[in-house]
C-alpha positions, 0 to 999 in steps of 0.5 A: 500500500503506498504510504500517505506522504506519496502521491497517488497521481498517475504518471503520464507519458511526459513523466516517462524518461526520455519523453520531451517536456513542454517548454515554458513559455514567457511573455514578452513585455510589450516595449518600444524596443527599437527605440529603445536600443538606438537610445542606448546606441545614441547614449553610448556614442555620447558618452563614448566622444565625451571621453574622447574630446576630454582626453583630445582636450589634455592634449592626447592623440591617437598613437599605436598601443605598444603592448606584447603583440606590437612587440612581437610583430617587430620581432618576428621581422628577425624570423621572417627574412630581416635577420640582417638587420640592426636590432635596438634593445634596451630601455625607455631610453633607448626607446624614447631617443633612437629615432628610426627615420633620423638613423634610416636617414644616414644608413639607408635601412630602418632598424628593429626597436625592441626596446622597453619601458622599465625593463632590462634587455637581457631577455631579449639579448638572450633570445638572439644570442639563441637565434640562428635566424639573427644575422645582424647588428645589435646595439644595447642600451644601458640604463643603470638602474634597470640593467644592472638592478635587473629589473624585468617589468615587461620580461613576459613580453618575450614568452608572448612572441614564441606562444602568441596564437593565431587569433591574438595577431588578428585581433592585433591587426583589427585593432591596429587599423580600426581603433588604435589610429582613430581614438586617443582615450584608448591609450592605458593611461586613460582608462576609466579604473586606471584614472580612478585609481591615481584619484586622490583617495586616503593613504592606505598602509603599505600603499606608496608610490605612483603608477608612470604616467603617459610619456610618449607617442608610439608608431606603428613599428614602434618608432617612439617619441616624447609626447609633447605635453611634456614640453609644454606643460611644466606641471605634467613636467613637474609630475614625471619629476617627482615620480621618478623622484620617488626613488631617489632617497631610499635608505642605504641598504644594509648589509645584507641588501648591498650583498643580494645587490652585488650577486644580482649585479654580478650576475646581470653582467655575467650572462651579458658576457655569455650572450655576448660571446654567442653573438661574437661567435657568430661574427655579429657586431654588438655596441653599448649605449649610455644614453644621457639622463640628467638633473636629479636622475643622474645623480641618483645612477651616480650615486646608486651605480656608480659608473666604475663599478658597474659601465666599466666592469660591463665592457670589461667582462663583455670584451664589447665597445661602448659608447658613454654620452658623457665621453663625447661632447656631440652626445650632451646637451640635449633637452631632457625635460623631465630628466630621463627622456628627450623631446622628440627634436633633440632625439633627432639630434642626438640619433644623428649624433650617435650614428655617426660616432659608431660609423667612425669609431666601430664600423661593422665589418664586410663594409656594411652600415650600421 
C-alpha cells in the first residue's frame, strides 16, 4: 500500500524518461524596443566622444598601443627574412631617443626597436644570442638602474612572441587599423579604473608610490617619441619629476641588501658576457649605449651605480665597445625635460649624433652600415 506522504497521481507519458517536456513559455513585455536600443546606441556614442574630446582636450592623440603583440610583430621581422638587420634593445631610453627615420636617414635601412619601458634587455639579448635566424647588428642600451638592478617589468613580453596564437595577431591587426589610429582615450593611461585609481583617495598602509604616467607617442613599428605635453606643460613636467623622484632617497641598504645587490649585479653582467660571446661567435657586431639622463636622475645612477663599478666592469667582462654620452661632447646637451627622456627634436639630434660616432669609431665589418 503506498504510504500517505506519496502521491497517488498517475504518471503520464511526459513523466516517462526520455519523453520531451513542454517548454515554458514567457511573455514578452510589450516595449518600444527599437527605440529603445538606438537610445542606448545614441547614449553610448555620447558618452563614448565625451571621453574622447576630454582626453583630445589634455592634449592626447591617437598613437599605436605598444603592448606584447606590437612587440612581437617587430620581432618576428628577425624570423621572417630581416635577420640582417640592426636590432635596438634596451630601455625607455633607448626607446624614447633612437629615432628610426633620423638613423634610416644616414644608413639607408630602418632598424628593429625592441626596446622597453622599465625593463632590462637581457631577455631579449638572450633570445638572439639563441637565434640562428639573427644575422645582424645589435646595439644595447644601458640604463643603470634597470640593467644592472635587473629589473624585468615587461620580461613576459618575450614568452608572448614564441606562444602568441593565431587569433591574438588578428585581433592585433583589427585593432591596429580600426581603433588604435582613430581614438586617443584608448591609450592605458586613460582608462576609466586606471584614472580612478591615481584619484586622490586616503593613504592606505603599505600603499606608496605612483603608477608612470603617459610619456610618449608610439608608431606603428614602434618608432617612439616624447609626447609633447611634456614640453609644454611644466606641471605634467613637474609630475614625471617627482615620480621618478620617488626613488631617489631610499635608505642605504644594509648589509645584507648591498650583498643580494652585488650577486644580482654580478650576475646581470655575467650572462651579458655569455650572450655576448654567442653573438661574437657568430661574427655579429654588438655596441653599448649610455644614453644621457640628467638633473636629479643622474645623480641618483651616480650615486646608486656608480659608473666604475658597474659601465666599466660591463665592457670589461663583455670584451664589447661602448659608447658613454658623457665621453663625447656631440652626445650632451640635449633637452631632457623631465630628466630621463628627450623631446622628440633633440632625439633627432642626438640619433644623428650617435650614428655617426659608431660609423667612425666601430664600423661593422664586410663594409656594411650600421
Amino acid at each position: 500500500m503506498p504510504s500517505s506522504t506519496s502521491s497517488s497521481r498517475r504518471l503520464t507519458a511526459a513523466d516517462r524518461p526520455g519523453v520531451a517536456q513542454p517548454v515554458p513559455t514567457r511573455d514578452v513585455p510589450d516595449r518600444p524596443w527599437p527605440s529603445m536600443l538606438l537610445g542606448a546606441l545614441l547614449l553610448a556614442v555620447l558618452l563614448t566622444g565625451a571621453w574622447e574630446w576630454h582626453w583630445r582636450a589634455f592634449g592626447a592623440v591617437p598613437g599605436y598601443r605598444d603592448d606584447d603583440a606590437l612587440w612581437a610583430r617587430q620581432r618576428r621581422r628577425i624570423d621572417a627574412g630581416d635577420g640582417s638587420a640592426t636590432v635596438l634593445v634596451g630601455a625607455s631610453r633607448t626607446f624614447f631617443d633612437v629615432q628610426l627615420p633620423a638613423w634610416e636617414r644616414l644608413s639607408g635601412r630602418r632598424p628593429i626597436q625592441l626596446a622597453l619601458d622599465g625593463t632590462t634587455p637581457l631577455f631579449a639579448l638572450e633570445d638572439l644570442a639563441n637565434d640562428p635566424s639573427f644575422s645582424g647588428k645589435l646595439v644595447i642600451g644601458i640604463a643603470p638602474d634597470i640593467f644592472f638592478s635587473g629589473y624585468e617589468y615587461l620580461k613576459g613580453v618575450g614568452r608572448y612572441f614564441h606562444k602568441e596564437s593565431p587569433s591574438q595577431r588578428v585581433g592585433k591587426v583589427l585593432s591596429m587599423h580600426l581603433v588604435e589610429p582613430w581614438l586617443a582615450f584608448y591609450d592605458p593611461d586613460f582608462a576609466l579604473f586606471t584614472v580612478l585609481r591615481r584619484q586622490p583617495w586616503p593613504e592606505r598602509a603599505g600603499i606608496s608610490g605612483h603608477a608612470v604616467r603617459k610619456l610618449s607617442i608610439t608608431e606603428a613599428d614602434r618608432n617612439n617619441y616624447m609626447w609633447s605635453k611634456l614640453e609644454t606643460d611644466s606641471s605634467y613636467q613637474a609630475l614625471a619629476r617627482s615620480i621618478w623622484a620617488e626613488n631617489f632617497n631610499h635608505p642605504p641598504p644594509t648589509a645584507q641588501e648591498a650583498a643580494e645587490n652585488q650577486r644580482t649585479l654580478d650576475e646581470q653582467i655575467a650572462r651579458t658576457a655569455a650572450a655576448v660571446a654567442r653573438l661574437r661567435a657568430r661574427n655579429i657586431p654588438v655596441v653599448f649605449v649610455r644614453d644621457p639622463s640628467a638633473g636629479d636622475y643622474l645623480a641618483f645612477e651616480d650615486r646608486a651605480f656608480p659608473r666604475k663599478s658597474t659601465w666599466d666592469v660591463l665592457l670589461a667582462k663583455t670584451n664589447a665597445p661602448g659608447i658613454h654620452f658623457q665621453d663625447y661632447p656631440q652626445l650632451q646637451g640635449y633637452d631632457l625635460p623631465e630628466w630621463s627622456h628627450m623631446t622628440r627634436a633633440s632625439a633627432e639630434r642626438y640619433t644623428a649624433a650617435l650614428y655617426q660616432i659608431m660609423e667612425r669609431d666601430y664600423p661593422p665589418p664586410n663594409g656594411t652600415r650600421w
